[in-house]
N, C-alpha and C positions, 0 to 999 in steps of 0.2 A: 841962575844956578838953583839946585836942589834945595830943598830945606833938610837939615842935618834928621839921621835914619830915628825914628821914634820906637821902636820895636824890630823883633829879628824870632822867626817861628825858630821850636823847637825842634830840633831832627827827632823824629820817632817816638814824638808824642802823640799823644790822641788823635788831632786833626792829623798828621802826617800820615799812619797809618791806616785812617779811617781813608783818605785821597789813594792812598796805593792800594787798600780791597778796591772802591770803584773804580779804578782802575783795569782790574784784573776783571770786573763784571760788566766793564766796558767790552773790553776785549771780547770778552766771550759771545756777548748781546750781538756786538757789530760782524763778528767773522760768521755768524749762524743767520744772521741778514744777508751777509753778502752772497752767501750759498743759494739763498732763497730765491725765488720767484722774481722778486722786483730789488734784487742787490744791486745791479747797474746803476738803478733810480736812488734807490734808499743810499749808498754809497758816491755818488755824485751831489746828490743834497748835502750829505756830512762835509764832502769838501768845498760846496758853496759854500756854509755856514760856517767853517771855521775860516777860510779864507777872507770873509767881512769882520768876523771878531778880530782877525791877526793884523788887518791894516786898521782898523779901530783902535786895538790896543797899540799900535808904533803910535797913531794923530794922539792916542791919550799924553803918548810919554813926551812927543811934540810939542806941547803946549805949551806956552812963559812959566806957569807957575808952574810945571812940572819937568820941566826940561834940566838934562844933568847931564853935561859933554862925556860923563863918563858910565853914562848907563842910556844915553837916551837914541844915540845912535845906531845905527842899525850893523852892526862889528860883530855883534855874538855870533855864534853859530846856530845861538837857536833863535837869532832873530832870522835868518837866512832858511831854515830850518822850516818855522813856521809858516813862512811862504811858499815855499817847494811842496811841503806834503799837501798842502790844499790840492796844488797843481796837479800833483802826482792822479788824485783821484779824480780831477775835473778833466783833465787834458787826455791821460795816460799815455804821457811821455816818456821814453826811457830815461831817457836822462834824471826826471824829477821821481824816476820809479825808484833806480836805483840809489842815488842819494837820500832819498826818505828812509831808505832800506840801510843802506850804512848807517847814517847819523842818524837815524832815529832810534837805532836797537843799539848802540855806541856810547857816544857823546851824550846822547841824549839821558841815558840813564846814569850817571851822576847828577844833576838836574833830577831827578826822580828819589834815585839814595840818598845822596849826597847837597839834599839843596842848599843854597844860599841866598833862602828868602828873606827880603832885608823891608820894615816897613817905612814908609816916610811921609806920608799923607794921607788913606784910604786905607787901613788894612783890609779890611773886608773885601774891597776891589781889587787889590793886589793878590790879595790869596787867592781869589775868584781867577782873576785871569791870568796868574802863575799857574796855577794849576790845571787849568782847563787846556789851555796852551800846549804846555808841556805834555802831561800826559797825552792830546791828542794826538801829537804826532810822534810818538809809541806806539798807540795803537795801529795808527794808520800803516805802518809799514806791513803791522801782522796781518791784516784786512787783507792789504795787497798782494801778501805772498798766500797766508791760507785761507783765506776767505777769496778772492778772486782768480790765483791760481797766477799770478806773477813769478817771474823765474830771474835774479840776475845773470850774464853771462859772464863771462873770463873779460870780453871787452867790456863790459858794466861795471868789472871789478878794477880796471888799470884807468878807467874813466874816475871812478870816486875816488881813487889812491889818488890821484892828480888831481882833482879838485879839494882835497882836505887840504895837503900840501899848498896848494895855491890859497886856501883860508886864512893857513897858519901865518903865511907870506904875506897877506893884507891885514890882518891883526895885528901881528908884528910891526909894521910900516904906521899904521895907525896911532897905535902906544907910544912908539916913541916919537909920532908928530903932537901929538895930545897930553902925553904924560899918563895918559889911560892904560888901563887893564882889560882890554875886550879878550874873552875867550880863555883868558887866564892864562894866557901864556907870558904873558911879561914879569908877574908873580902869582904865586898863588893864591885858592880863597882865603879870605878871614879864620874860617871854620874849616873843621877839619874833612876830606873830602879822599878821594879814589885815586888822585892824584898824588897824595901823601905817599901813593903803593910806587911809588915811580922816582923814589929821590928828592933830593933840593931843586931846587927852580938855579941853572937851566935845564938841570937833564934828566929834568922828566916831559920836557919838551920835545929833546932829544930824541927819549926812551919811546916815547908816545908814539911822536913822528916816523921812528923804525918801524915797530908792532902793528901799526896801524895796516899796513899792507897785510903782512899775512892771517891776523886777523879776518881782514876784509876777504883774505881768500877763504878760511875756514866757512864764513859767512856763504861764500860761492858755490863751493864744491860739491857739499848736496845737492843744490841745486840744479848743476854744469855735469852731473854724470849723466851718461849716455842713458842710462833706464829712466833717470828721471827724465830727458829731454825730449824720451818719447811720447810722442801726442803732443807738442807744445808745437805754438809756430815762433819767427822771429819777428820781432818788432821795427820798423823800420829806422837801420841805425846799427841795429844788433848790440844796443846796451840791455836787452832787457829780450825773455821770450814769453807768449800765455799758452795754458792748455787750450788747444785749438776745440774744444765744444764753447769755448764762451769768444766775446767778442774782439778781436785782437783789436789795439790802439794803434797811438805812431808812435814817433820815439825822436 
């Protein structure tokens, strides 16, 4: 088991807001790469690299002395999370396109707002690879829509509705084999969080699990209109389409 938490970052204190500007200068750096010359290249390297930090950081929380059945498993969603968006930009799959694209412009950003960075051995390393983590795959899904020119479709959107729902359903299952809390769906955070907007715990799980679809369609519809679709091709699968000057993926 864990050693009890020795510190807990401030929401929106100094380093909080200093992590959300770089952030947002991430953003901007990487979508005006990805336009560029060698975006393919430069954007395939980001998702090699975060993809060896992200199984690094799971063998870190792995380890005897850090391991904690209730944070060390791989249940979140941004532990699921962190591995798809690597994918997304190493593979360019639809599947991992879209789902980077839900959960990361979502879910993800509570994680961002709302954290619930909790210290217990390392702060400096926790905040380091909370941060790095998380925001990366924020960014990554903007890369992929306007920097690379990725599109979900209407089938991309009923694909990640059905795979959140299938999360919620393994989190769920989980918690109550463990006594765990992955995902916060079995209670809420500690701290006060986005969730709060949504009622008592259960139904703002409830509330979540409705919204989350048309949500997810608002997310689509830009995207799925006929002017926009012009010039794009589809991706094999049809979860996802690219502006046809750049290189389509599979899917």
């Amino acid at each position: 088991m864990q050693s009890p938490e020795i510190g807990h970052m401030e929401n929106y204190g100094a380093s909080h807001l200093t992590v959300l500007a770089l952030t947002v200068v991430a953003v901007i750096v990487l979508v005006r790469a990805a336009r560029g010359r060698h975006g393919e290249t430069v954007t395939t390297a980001f998702g090699w690299v975060l993809l060896v930090v992200a199984v690094l950081w799971m063998v870190w929380w792995w380890l005897p002395g850090n391991f904690d059945v209730g944070q060390s498993l791989p249940f979140h969603l941004s532990d699921w999370l962190r591995i798809i968006a690597p994918l997304a930009l190493v593979t360019r799959r639809g599947w991992a396109i879209v789902l980077s694209y839900f959960w990361g412009l979502t879910f993800n950003l509570q994680a961002l707002l709302t954290p619930d960075l909790v210290y217990f051995r390392y702060p400096a390393l926790e905040f380091a690879g909370y941060w790095f983590l998380h925001a990366s795959v924020f960014v990554v899904p903007v890369v992929l829509m306007w920097g690379l020119g990725y599109r979900p479709t209407w089938r991309g959107w009923a694909f990640g509705w059905a795979a959140t729902i299938g999360w919620v359903g393994v989190a769920l299952g989980v918690n109550a084999l463990l006594g765990t809390n992955y995902g916060f769906v079995s209670e809420p955070p500690g701290n006060p969080s986005l969730l709060d907007l949504f009622g008592p715990w259960p139904w703002y799980v409830v509330t979540v699990a409705l919204l989350i679809g048309p949500v997810y369609a608002l997310l689509t519809w830009p995207w799925a209109t006929r002017r926009t679709l012009a010039g794009t091709v589809p991706l094999t699968g049809g979860l996802a389409r690219r502006r046809d000057s750049a290189r389509p993926g599979g899917a």
